[in-house]
N, C-alpha and C positions, 0 to 999 in steps of 0.2 A: 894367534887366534884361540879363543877358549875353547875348551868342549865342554855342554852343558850336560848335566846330569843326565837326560833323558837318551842322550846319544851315546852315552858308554855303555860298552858293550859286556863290562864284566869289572868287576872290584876284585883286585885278591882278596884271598882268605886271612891273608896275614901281609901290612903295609910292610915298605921299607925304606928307612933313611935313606937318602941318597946323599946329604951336603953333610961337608965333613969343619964348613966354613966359611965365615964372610956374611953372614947373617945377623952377626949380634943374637942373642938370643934365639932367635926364628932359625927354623932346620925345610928343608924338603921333602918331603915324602913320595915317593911313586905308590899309584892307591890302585891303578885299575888297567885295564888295557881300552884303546879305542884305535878302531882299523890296524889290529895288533903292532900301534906301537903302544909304549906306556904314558899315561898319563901320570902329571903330578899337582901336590898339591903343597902350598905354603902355609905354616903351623906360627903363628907370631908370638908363640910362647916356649919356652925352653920344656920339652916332654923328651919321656924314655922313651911310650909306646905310643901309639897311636891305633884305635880301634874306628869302623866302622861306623858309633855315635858320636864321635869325635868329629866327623866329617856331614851327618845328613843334613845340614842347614847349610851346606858349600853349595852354591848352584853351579857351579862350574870346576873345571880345571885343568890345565896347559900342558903343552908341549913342552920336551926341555930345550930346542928350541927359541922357544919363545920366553923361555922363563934368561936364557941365554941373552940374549938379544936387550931383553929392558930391564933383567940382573946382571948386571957382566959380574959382580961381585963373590955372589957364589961359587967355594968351591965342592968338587963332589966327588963321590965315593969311585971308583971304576969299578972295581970289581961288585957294587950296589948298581951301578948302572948297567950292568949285564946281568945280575941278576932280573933286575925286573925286566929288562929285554926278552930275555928268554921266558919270563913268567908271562908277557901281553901276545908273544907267538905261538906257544903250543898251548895253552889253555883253551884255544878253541876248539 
C-alpha cells in the first residue's frame, strides 16, 4: 500500500541506498519515516546521491514490504536497512 506525501511524518536529512541489486540501473532509496517504519522510494535512473528535489514531484512511497511482494527482484543492503530502521524510530 503507498503512503502518500501528506502522510509521512518526516523525510531524513540525508536518503540512503538501501538495493545493492536486481534493478538494472534503478536503486532504492529509504527517504523518510511513516508510523516509524521507513519509507522508500524507486530512482529509475542509475544516481550516487539523492537529495530532497530529486523526490518532490513523488506523490507517494512504500513499504519494503510491499516493494518486496511485487519486486521480489531487488536485492538490499542490511546493514542500510538498519540504518534507516533506526533513523524512522528515534527521530521522533
Amino acid at each position: 500500500m503507498p503512503v502518500f506525501r501528506e502522510n509521512v511524518d518526516f523525510f531524513f536529512e540525508e536518503f540512503i541506498k538501501v538495493s545493492i541489486g536486481g534493478g538494472g540501473d534503478a536503486s532504492v532509496w529509504a527517504v523518510g519515516s511513516y508510523q516509524r517504519e521507513f519509507i522508500l522510494t524507486v530512482i529509475e535512473k542509475k544516481i550516487d546521491s539523492l537529495t530532497i528535489n530529486d523526490i518532490v514531484d513523488k506523490p507517494a512511497f512504500f513499504m519494503l514490504q510491499d516493494l518486496m511482494k511485487f519486486s521480489p527482484c531487488w536485492e538490499y543492503d542490511a546493514a542500510a536497512l538498519a540504518l534507516a530502521n533506526q533513523l524512522a524510530i528515534s527521530s521522533l
